[in-house]
C-alpha positions as CSV (number, residue, x, y, z in Angstrom):
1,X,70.1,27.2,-60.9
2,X,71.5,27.2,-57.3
3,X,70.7,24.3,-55.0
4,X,70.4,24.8,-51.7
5,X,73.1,23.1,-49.0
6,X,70.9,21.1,-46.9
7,X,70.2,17.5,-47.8
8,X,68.0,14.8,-45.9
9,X,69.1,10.9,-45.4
10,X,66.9,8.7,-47.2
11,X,67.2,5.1,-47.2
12,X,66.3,2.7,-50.5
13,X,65.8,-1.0,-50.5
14,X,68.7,-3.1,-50.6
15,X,67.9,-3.7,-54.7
16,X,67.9,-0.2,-55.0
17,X,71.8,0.3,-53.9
18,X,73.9,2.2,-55.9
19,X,77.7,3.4,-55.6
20,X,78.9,6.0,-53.3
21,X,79.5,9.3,-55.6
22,X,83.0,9.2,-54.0
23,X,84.3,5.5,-53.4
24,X,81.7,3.9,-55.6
25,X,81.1,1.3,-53.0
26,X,77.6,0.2,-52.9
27,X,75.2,2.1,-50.2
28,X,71.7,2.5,-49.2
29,X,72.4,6.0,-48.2
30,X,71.1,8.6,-50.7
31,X,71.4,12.4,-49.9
32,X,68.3,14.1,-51.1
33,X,67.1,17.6,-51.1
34,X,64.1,19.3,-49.4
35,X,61.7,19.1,-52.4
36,X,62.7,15.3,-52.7
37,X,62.9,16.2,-56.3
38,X,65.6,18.3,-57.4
39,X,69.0,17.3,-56.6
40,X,70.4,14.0,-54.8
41,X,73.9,11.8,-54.1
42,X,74.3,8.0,-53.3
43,X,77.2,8.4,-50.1
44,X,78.2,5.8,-48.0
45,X,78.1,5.8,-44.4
46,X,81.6,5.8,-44.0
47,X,81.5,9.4,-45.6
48,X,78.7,10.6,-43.8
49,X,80.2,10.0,-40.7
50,X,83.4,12.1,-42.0
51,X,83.4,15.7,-40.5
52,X,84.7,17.2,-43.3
53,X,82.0,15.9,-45.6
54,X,78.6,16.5,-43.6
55,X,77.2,17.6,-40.5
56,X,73.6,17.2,-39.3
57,X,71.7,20.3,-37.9
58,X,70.2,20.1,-35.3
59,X,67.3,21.6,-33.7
60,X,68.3,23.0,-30.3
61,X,64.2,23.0,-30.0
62,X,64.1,19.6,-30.7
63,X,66.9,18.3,-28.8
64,X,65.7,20.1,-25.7
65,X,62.5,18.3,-26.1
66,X,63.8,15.5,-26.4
67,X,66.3,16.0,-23.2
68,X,63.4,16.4,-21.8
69,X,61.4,13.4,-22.3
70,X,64.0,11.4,-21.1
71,X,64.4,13.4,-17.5
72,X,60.6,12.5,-17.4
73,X,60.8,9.1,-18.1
74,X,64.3,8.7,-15.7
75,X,61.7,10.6,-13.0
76,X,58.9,8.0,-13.8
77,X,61.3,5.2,-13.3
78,X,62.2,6.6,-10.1
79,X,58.8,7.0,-8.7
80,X,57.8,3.7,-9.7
81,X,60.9,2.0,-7.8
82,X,59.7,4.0,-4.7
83,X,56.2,2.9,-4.7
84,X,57.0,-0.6,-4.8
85,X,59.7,-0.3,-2.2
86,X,56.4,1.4,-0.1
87,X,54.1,-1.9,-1.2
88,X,56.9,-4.2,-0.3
89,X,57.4,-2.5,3.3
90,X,53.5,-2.4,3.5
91,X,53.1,-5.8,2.7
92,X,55.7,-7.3,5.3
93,X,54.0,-5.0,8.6
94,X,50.3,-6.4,7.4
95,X,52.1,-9.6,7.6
96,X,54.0,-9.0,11.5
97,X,50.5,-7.6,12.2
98,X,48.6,-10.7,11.2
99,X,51.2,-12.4,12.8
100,X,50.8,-10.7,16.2
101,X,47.5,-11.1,16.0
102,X,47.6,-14.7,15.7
103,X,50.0,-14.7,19.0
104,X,47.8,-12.4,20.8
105,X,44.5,-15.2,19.7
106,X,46.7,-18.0,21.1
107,X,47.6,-16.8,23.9
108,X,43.8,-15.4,24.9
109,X,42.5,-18.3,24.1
110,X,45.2,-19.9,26.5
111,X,44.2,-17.5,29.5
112,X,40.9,-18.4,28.2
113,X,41.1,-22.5,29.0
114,X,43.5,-21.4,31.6
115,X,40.4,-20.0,33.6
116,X,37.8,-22.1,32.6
117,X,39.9,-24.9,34.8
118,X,40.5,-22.5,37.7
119,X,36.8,-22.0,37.4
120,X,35.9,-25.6,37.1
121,X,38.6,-26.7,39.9
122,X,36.8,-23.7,41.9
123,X,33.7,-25.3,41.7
124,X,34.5,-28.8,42.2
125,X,36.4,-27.5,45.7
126,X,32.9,-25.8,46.3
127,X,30.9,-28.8,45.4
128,X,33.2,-30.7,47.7
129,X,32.6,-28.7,51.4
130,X,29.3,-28.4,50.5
């Protein structure tokens, strides 16, 4: 009976650990078949980071996916920081408006009692030759 090359990582609880099939240091790691059933290896991570021992395949489907989930999220990101910068620029010209404003009101209601005592002096100089 032939087993096939391609393992999955599993991880077991830390009472669980057994020794590495190679430097029978104790490891988490186990190396298990498809089926889950069949065929499996205790390896540290030490080895499975080795080259020469194993190699992960990888799904270029998967991996393109996942490329581009980040890009969107990056883009989100971005979009986010631009609509706050447009708030922030927003919020400061409602505030120079409100601001005008308030000049323009004060200096109305200056003209405003400006006139009212040209108009009162007015009639007091009328009320006088009279």
């Amino acid at each position: 009976m032939s087993f096939a090359n391609i393992y999955h990582l599993r991880r077991v609880a830390e009472a669980s650990a057994k020794p590495c099939e190679i430097c029978y240091k104790p490891t988490t790691a186990v190396l298990i078949t498809a089926d889950n059933k069949t065929d499996f290896f205790y390896a540290c991570l030490g080895h499975l980071k080795d080259k020469g021992f194993a190699s992960p395949i990888i799904d270029e489907k998967e991996a393109a996916a996942k490329k581009r989930k980040e890009e969107l999220e990056q883009e989100v990101e971005r979009v986010k920081k631009e609509f706050e910068e447009k708030q922030k620029k927003k919020e400061k010209e409602k505030a120079k408006e409100q601001e005008g404003k308030k000049g323009k009101e004060k200096d109305e209601e200056k003209k405003d009692k400006a006139s009212s005592t040209k108009n009162e002096k007015e009639k007091e100089d009328e009320d006088g030759k009279v």
